[in-house]
Backbone bond lengths (Angstrom), bond angles and torsions (degrees), N, CA, C in turn:
res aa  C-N    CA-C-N  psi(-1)  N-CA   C-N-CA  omega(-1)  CA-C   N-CA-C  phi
1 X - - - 1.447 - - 1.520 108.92 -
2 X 1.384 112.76 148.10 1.466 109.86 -176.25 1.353 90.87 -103.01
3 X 1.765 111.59 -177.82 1.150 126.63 -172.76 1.390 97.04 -171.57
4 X 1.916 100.36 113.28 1.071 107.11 -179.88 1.448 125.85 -70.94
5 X 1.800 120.73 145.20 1.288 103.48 163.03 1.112 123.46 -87.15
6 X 1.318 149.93 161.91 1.295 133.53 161.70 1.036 126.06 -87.25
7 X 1.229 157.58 72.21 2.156 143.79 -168.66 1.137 111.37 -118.87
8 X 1.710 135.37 3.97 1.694 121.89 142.74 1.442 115.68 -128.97
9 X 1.075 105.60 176.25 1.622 118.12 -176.18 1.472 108.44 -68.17
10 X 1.088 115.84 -24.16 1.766 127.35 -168.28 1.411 92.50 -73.52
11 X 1.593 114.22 -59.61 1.301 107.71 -155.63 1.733 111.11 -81.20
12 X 1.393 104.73 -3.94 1.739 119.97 167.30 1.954 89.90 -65.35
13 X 1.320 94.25 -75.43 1.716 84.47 -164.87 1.381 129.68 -43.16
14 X 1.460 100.09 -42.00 1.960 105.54 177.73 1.518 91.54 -41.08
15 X 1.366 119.19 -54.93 1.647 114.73 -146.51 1.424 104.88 -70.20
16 X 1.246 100.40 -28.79 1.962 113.27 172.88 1.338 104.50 -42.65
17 X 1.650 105.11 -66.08 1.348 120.06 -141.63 1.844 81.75 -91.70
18 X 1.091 162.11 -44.21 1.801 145.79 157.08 1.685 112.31 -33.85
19 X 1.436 111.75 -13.59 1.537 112.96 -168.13 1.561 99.20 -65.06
20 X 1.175 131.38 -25.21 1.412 145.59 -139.12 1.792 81.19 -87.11
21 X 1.299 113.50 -46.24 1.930 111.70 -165.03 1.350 90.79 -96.28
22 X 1.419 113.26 -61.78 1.644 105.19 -173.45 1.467 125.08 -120.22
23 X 1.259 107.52 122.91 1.810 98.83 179.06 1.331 127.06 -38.74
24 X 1.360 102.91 -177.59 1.498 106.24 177.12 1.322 118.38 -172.56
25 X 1.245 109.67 152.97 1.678 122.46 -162.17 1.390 102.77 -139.30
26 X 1.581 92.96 120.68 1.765 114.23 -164.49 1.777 85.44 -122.87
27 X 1.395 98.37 127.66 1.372 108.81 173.85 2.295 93.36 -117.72
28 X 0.819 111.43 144.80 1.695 127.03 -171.52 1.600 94.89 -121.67
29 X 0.839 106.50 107.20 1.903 129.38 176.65 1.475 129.82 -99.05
30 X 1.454 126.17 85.51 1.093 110.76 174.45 1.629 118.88 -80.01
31 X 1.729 114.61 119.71 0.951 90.52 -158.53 2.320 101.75 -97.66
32 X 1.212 101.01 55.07 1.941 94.33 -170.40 2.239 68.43 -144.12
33 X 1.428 141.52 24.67 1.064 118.76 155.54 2.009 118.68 -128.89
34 X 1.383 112.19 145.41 1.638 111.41 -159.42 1.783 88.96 -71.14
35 X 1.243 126.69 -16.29 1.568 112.16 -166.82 1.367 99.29 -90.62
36 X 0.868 113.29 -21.28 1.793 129.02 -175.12 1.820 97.92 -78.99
37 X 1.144 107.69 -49.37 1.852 96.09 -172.35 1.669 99.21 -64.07
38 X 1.273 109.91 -63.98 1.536 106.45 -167.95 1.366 121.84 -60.59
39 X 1.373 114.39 -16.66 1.691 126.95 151.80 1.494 127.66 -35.69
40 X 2.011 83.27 -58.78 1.428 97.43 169.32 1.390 119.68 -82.49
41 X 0.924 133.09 -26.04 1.572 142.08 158.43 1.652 104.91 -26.64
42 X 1.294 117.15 -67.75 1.332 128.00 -179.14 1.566 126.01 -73.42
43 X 1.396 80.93 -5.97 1.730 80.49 172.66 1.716 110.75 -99.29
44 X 1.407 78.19 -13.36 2.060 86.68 178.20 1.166 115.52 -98.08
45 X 1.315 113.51 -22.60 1.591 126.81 139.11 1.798 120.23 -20.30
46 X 1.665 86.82 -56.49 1.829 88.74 -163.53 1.730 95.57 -86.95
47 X 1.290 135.21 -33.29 0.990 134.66 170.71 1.380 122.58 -51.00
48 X 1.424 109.50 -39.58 1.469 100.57 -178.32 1.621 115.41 -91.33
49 X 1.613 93.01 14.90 2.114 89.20 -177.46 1.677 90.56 -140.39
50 X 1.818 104.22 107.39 1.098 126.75 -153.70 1.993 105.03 -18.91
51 X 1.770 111.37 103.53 1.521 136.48 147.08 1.666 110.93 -52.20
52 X 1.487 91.46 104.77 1.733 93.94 160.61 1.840 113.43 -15.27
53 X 1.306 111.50 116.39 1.602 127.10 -175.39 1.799 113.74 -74.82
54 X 1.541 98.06 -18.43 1.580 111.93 167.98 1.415 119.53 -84.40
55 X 1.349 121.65 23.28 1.489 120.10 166.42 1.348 119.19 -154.93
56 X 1.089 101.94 157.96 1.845 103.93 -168.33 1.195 88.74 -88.00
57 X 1.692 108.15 170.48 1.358 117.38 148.73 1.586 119.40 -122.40
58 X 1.231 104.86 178.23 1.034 114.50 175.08 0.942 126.44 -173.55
59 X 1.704 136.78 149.06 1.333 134.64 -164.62 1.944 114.78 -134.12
60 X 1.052 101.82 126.83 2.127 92.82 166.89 1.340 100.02 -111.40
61 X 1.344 103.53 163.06 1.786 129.79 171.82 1.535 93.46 -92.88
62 X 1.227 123.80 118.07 1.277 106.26 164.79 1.657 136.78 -91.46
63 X 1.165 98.48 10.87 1.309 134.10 -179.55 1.950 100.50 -95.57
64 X 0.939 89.59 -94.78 1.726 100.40 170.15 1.398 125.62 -20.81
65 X 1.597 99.25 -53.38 1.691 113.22 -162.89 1.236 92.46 -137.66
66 X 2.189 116.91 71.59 1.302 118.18 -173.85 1.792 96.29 -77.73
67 X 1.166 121.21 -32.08 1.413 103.19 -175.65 1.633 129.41 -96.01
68 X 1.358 115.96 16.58 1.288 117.30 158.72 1.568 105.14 -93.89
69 X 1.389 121.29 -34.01 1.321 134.72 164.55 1.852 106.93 -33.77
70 X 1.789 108.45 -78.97 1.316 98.20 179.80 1.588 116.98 -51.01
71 X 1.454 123.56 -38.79 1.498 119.68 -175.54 1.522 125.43 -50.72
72 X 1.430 101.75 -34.50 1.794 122.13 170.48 1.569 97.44 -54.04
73 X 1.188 111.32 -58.66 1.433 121.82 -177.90 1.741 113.23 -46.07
74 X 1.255 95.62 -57.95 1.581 92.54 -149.83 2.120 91.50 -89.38
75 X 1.072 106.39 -9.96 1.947 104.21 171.84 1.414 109.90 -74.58
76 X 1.784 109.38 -44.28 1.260 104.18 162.99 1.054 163.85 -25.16
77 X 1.643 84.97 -68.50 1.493 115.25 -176.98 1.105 113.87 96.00
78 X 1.700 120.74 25.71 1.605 107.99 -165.87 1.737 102.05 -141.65
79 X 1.199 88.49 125.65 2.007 87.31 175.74 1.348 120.15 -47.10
80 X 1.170 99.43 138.52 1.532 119.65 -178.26 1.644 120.74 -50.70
81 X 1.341 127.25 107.80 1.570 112.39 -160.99 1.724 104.21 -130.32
82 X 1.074 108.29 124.09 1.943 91.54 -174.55 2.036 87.08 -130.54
83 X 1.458 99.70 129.86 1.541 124.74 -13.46 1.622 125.75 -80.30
84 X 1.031 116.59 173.49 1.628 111.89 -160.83 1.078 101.73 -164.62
85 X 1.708 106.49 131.85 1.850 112.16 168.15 1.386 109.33 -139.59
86 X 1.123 107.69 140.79 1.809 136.10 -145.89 1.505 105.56 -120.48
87 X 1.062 120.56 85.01 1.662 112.83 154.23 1.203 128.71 -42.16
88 X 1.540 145.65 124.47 1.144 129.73 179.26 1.546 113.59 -126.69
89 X 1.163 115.89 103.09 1.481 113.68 175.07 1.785 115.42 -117.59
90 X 1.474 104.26 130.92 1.673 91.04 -171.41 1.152 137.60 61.70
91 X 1.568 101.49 27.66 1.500 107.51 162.89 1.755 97.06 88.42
92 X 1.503 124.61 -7.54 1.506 117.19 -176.90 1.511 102.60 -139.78
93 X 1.709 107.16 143.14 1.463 113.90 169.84 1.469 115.28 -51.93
94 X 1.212 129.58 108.04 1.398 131.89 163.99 1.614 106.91 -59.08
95 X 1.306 124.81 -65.28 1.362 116.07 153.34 1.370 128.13 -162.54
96 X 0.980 105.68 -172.51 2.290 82.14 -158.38 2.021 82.55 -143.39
97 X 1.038 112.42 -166.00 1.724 137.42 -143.55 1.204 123.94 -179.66
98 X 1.144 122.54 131.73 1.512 118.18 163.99 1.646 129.24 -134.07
99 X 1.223 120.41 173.28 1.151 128.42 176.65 1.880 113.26 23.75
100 X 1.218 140.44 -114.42 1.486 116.62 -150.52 1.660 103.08 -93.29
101 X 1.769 108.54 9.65 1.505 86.61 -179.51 1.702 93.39 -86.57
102 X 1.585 135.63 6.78 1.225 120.62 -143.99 1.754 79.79 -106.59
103 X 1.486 110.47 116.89 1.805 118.70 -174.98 0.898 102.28 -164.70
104 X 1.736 121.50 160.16 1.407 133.59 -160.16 1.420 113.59 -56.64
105 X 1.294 111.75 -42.19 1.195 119.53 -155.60 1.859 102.28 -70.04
106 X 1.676 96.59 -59.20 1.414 112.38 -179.76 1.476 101.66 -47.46
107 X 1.646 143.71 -30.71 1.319 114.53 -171.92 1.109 83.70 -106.33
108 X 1.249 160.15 27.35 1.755 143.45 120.02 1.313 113.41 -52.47
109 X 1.119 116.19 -57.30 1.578 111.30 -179.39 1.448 121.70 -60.26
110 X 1.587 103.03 -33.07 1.455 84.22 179.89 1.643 117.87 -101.88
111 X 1.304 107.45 -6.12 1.590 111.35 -176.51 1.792 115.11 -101.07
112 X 1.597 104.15 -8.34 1.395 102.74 -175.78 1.838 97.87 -133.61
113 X 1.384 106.38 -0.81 1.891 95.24 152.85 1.020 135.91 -63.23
């Protein structure tokens, strides 16, 4: 499985504008915070123990790649949350998460119910 990175605005929109055929799951990573690693910990958790095959992924630095970061934000419509993971279906957040609710279990339930 691939896993997108995120580092321009272009390659934010393609993934926008593919949301329409296939979902997508944007996890926002700060990587200089401890709630943010173990966030991501668990999201690599669910990735590495077979991730629903019907959705992409994808990840930003929000540190690194602060302005594809705000663009996720402001196409959305959804405040900026690190760490943070974003459902995207049809061009709109179905629903997004942050910091300690974001865990293996919670994106099993909601991405493979």
């Amino acid at each position: 499985m691939d896993i997108i990175e995120l580092t321009t605005g272009k390659q934010w929109l393609n993934l926008l504008e593919s949301s329409t055929e296939t979902p997508v799951l944007v996890f926002k990573h700060s990587t200089t915070c401890p709630i943010s690693a173990e966030a991501y910990e668990q999201w690599r958790s669910y990735l590495r123990s077979e991730p629903n095959p019907d959705i992409e992924y994808a990840f930003v630095r929000v540190i690194e790649d602060r302005p594809v970061s705000n663009l996720i934000a402001e196409t959305l419509n959804v405040q900026h949350a690190s760490p943070q993971v974003l459902f995207v279906r049809g061009r709109k957040a179905e629903w997004h998460d942050s910091h300690w609710r974001i865990t293996e279990s919670a994106l099993r339930e909601r991405l493979d119910g």
